[in-house]
C-alpha positions in Angstrom: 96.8 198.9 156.9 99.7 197.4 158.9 97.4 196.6 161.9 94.6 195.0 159.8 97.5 192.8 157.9 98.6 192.1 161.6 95.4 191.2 162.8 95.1 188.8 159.6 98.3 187.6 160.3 97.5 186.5 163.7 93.7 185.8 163.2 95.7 183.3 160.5 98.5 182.3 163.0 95.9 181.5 165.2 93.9 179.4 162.7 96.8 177.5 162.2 97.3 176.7 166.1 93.9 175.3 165.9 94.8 173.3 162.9 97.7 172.4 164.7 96.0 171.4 168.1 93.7 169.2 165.9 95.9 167.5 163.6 97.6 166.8 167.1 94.8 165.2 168.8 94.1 163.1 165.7 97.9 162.7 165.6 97.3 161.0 169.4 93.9 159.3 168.5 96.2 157.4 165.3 99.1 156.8 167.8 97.1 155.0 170.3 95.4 152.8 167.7 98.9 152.2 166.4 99.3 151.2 170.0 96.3 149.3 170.0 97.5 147.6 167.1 100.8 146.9 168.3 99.2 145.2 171.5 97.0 143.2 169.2 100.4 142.2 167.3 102.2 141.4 170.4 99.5 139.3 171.4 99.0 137.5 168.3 102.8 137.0 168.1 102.5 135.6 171.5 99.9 133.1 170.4 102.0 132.2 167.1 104.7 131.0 169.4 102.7 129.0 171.5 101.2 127.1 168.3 105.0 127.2 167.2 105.6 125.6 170.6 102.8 123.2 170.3 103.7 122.3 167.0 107.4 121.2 168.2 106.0 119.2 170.9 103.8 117.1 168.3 106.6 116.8 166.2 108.6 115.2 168.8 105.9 113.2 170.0 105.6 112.3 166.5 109.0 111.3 165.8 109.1 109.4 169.3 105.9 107.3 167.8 107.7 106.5 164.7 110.6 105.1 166.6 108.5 103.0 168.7 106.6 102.4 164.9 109.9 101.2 164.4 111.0 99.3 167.4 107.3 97.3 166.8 108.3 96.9 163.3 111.6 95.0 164.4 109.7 93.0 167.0 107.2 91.8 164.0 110.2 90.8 162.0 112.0 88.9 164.9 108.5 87.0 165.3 108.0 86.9 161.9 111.4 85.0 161.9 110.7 82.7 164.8 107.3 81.8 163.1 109.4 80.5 160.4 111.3 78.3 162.6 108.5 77.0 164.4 106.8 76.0 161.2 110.1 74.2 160.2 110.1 72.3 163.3 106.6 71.5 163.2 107.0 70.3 160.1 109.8 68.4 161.0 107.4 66.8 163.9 104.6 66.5 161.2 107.0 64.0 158.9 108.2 62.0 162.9 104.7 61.4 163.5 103.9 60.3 160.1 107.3 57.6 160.7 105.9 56.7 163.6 102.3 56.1 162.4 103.6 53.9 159.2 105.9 52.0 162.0 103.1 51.6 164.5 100.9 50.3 161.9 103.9 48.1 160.9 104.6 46.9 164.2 101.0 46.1 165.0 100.5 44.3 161.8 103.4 42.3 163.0 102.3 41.8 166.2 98.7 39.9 164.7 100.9 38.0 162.2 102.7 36.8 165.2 99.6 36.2 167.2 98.0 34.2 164.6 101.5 32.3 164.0 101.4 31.6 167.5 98.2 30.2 167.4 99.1 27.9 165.1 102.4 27.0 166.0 102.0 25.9 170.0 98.6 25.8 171.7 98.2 25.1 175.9 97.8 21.2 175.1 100.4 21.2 172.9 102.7 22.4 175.5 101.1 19.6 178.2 101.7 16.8 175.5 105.2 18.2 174.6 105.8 18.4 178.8 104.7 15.1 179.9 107.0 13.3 176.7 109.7 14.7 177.7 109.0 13.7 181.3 108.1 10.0 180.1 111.4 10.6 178.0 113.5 11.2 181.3 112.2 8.4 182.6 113.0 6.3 180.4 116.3 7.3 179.9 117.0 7.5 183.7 116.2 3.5 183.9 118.5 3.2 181.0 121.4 4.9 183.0 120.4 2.3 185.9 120.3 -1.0 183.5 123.4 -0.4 182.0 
């Protein structure tokens, strides 16, 4: 009985050898998809930090557009601002012309009065009358001087 509780023994130690070598091959086929998910891990990880990356680079670019959003912004006020000047001195302008246009009509209104005054006032045969008496007047008076 000894020998046929040995040979169980080993017919059962050998059993679980073969147990053994297969739990240790499936032990190996689990480690290398453990591998295989580790690469796959790795490489995701890998891509994570080059959308990370990315993702810095368009928050700087962002930040560098809103300080040139800014700088633009400044520049609008600063014309904004010089707008408003320029409309005060056009305006200025606007109420000079309109001085000028009352004056110019003023002046040219003066002007025909004086045309018409001069009209009336001397003509070109007035002048030749007024001329040849005071030329008949000379006379006259020179042959005074020489009488007396």
């Amino acid at each position: 009985m000894s020998e046929v509780l040995l040979q169980q023994i080993l017919s059962e130690l050998q059993e679980v050898k073969t147990e053994q070598h297969k739990m240790e091959k499936r032990f190996d086929k689990i480690d290398q998809k453990f591998v295989a998910i580790d690469e796959r891990f790795d490489k995701m990880q890998s891509q994570l930090d080059g959308i990370q990356g990315q993702m810095d680079g368009m928050q700087g670019q962002i930040g560098g557009m809103q300080g040139q959003m800014d700088g633009m912004q400044g520049q609008m006020d600063g014309m904004q601002g010089q707008i408003g000047g320029m409309q005060g001195q056009l305006d200025r302008i606007e109420n000079r012309q309109d001085a000028i246009f009352e004056h110019t009509g003023q002046l040219t209104e003066f002007r025909q009065e004086t045309l018409a005054k001069f009209d009336e006032v001397v003509k070109k045969e007035d002048i030749h009358y007024f001329e040849a008496k005071v030329l008949e007047h000379d006379r006259e008076l020179f042959n005074l001087k020489k009488r007396a």
